[in-house]
C-alpha positions in Angstrom: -14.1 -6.7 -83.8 -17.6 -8.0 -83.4 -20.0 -5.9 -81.2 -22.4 -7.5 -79.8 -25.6 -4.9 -78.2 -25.1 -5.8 -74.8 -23.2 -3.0 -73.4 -26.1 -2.1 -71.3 -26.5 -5.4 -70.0 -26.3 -6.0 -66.0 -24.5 -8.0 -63.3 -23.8 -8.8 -60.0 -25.7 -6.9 -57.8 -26.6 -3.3 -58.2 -25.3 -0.7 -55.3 -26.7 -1.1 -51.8 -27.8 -4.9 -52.5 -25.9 -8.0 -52.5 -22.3 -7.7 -52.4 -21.9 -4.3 -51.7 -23.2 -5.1 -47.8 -20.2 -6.7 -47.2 -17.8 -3.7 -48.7 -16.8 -1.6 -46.2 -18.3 2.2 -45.8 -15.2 3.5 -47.3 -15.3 0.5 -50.9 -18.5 1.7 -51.5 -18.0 5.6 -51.4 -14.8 4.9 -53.4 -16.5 3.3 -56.0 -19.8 5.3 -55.7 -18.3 8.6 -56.6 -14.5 7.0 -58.7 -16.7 4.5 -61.4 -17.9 5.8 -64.4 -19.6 5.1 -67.5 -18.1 6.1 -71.1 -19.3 6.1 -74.8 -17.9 7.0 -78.0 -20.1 8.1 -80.6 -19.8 8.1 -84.8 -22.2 11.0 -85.7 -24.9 10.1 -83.4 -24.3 6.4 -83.4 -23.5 4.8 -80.4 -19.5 2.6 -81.1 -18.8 0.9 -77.9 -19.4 1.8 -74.1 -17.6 0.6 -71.0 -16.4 1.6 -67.7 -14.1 3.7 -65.9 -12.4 4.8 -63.1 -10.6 7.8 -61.6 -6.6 7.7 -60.8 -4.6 10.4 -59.4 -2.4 11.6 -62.9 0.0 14.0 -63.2 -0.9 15.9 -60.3 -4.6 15.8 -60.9 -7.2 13.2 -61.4 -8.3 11.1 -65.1 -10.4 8.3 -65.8 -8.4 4.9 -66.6 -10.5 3.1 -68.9 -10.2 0.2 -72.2 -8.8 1.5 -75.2 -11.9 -0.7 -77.1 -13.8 2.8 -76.4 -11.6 3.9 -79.4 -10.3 0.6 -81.1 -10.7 1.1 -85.1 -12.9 -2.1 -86.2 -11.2 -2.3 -89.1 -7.7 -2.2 -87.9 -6.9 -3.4 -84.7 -3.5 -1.4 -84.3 -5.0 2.2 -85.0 -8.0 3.9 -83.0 -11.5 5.6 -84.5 -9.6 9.4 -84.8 -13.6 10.9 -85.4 -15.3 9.5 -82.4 -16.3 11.1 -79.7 -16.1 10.5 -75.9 -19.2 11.1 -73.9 -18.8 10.6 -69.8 -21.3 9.7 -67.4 -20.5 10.9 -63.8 -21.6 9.5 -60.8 -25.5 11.9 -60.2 -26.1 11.2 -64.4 -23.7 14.1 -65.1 -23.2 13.8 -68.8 -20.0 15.6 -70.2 -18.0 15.3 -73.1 -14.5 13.6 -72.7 -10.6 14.1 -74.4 -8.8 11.2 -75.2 -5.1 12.0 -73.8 -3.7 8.3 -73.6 -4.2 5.0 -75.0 -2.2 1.8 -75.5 -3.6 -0.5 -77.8 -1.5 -3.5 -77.0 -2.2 -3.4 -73.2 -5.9 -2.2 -74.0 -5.6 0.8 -71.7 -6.5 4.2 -72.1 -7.1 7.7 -70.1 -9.7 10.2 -70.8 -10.1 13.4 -68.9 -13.6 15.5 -67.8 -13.4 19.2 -68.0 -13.3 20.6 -64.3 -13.2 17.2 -62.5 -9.6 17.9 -61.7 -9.5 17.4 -57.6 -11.6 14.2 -57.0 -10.5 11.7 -54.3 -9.3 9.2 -56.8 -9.3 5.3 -56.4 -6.7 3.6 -53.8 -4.3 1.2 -55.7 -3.0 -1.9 -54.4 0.1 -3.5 -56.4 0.1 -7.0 -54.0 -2.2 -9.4 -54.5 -1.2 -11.3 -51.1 -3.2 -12.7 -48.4 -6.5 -11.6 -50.8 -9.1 -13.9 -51.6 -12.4 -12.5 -51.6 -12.6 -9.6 -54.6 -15.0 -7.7 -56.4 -16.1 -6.5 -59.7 -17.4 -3.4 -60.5 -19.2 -1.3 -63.1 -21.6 1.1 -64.2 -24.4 1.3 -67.3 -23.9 4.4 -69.8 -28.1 4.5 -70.1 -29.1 3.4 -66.6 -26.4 4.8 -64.9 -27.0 1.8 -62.7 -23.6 0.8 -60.3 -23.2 -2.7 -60.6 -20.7 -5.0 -58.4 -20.2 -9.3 -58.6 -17.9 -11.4 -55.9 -15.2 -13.5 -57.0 -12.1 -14.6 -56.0 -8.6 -14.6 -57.3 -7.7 -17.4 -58.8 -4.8 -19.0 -61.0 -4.6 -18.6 -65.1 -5.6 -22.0 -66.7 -5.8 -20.5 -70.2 -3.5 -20.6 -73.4 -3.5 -17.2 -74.3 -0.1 -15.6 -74.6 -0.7 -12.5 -72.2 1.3 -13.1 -69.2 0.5 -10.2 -67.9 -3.0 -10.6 -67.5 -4.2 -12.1 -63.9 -7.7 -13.7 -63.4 -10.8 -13.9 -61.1 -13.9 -15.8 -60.9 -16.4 -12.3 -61.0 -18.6 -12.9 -63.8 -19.2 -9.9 -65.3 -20.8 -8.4 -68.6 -19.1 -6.2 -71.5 -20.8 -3.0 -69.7 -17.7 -4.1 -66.9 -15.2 -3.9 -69.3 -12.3 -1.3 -68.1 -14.2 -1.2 -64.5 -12.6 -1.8 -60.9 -11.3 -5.2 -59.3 -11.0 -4.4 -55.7 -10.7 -6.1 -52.3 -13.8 -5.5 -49.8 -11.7 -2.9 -48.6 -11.9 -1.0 -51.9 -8.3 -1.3 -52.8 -8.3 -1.4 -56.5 -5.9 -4.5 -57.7 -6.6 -4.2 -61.7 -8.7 -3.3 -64.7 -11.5 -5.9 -65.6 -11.7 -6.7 -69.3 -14.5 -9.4 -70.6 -14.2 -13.4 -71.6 -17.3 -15.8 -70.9 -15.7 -18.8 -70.9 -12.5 -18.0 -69.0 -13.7 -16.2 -65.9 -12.6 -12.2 -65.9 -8.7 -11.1 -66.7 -8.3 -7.9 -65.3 -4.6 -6.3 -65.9 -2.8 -6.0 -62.5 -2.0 -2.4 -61.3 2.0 -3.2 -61.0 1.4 -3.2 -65.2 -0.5 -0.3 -65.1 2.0 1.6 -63.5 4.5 1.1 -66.4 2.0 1.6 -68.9 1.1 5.2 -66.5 5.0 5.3 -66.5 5.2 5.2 -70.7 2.2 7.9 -70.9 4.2 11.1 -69.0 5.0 14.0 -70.8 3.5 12.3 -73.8 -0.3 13.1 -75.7 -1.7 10.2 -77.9 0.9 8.4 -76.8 0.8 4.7 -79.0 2.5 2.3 -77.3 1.1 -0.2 -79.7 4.2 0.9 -82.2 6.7 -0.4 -79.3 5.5 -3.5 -78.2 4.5 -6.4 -79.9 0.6 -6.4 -81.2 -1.3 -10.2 -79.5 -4.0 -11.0 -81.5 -5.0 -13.6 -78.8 -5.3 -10.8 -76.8 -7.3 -8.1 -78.9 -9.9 -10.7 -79.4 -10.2 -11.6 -75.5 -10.7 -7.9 -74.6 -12.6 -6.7 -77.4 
């Protein structure tokens, strides 16, 4: 996996400007106090950073984010056991986070916050009918900055063998990746992962709900020994 240092790199149009004018009231609370920002740290070097977002799990509340946060570079199948997880909270709260999930071959994991248990978590949508207009979102780990681009949905043109991945036309930056796609309503459809030249996959919440599904009454649950490893599709998320 090659880094490159732009996780603190902006898009779209931060909150208040642009595109969030035409989410409603209710989109841009949702996403104003569900989006975070995460790290993972070797000593006190800085491994990768990305967003997140809050779901209701198991009767309380964790952040859904990319299992890049805790990839191992040198192995794409295990994850970095001596990193550690620092969260930034919507008001620059800065507190430490526990890995409880990951996937590696879906790219997802879950982190939890210390007493941020009762949170009004994101609104899911599994359809995908009768949308057109969507929306990125994200939010810096440094700046703390709440970032959002337009798009639409739009049909998968690639090669890549990951048919479970959807598309949109948001261009976003790496600091996006494991953030928000959501109609202007603030329904989240997906997690957003990163590709330049393809537009934005993002993997739809119907799939999230099995990999949710896969995760209960499990800890460090690695679903990567079930399913089948893509390296297609390591290298387009990482």
């Amino acid at each position: 996996m090659i880094l490159v240092n732009s996780f603190e790199e902006t898009f779209g149009d931060t909150c208040g400007e642009g595109v969030w004018r035409k989410l409603s009231k209710k989109a841009a609370s949702s996403m104003g106090r569900n989006v975070v920002a995460l790290a993972s740290f070797n000593g006190q070097k800085r491994f990768f950073a990305c967003t997140g977002y809050f779901i209701d799990w198991n009767e309380s509340t964790a952040i859904l984010t990319s299992a890049s946060l805790v990839r191992n570079s040198g192995d794409e199948n295990k994850i970095n056991e001596n990193l550690r997880i620092e969260v930034l909270l919507p008001g620059m709260e800065r507190k430490e986070g526990t890995l409880e999930h990951y996937n590696l071959h879906y790219n997802v994991a879950l982190v939890s916050v210390k007493d941020r248990h009762h949170l009004r978590a994101v609104n899911p949508r599994i359809s995908m009918s009768l949308i057109s207009h969507v929306a990125a979102v994200g939010r810096c780990f440094q700046s703390g900055s709440l970032m959002a681009m337009s798009g639409r949905l739009v049909s998968w043109s690639g090669t890549l063998d990951c048919d479970f991945l959807v598309r949109s036309s948001c261009k976003i930056t790496k600091a996006g990746i494991g953030g928000p796609l959501i109609t202007l309503d603030g329904d989240v459809l997906g997690m957003n992962f990163y590709d330049k030249k393809i537009g934005t996959p993002f993997l739809s919440w119907r799939h999230i709900c099995k990999i949710l599904a896969s995760f209960e009454g499990k800890r460090y649950s690695s679903a990567c020994h079930i399913y089948y490893r893509s390296e297609h599709f390591n290298k387009l998320i990482d």
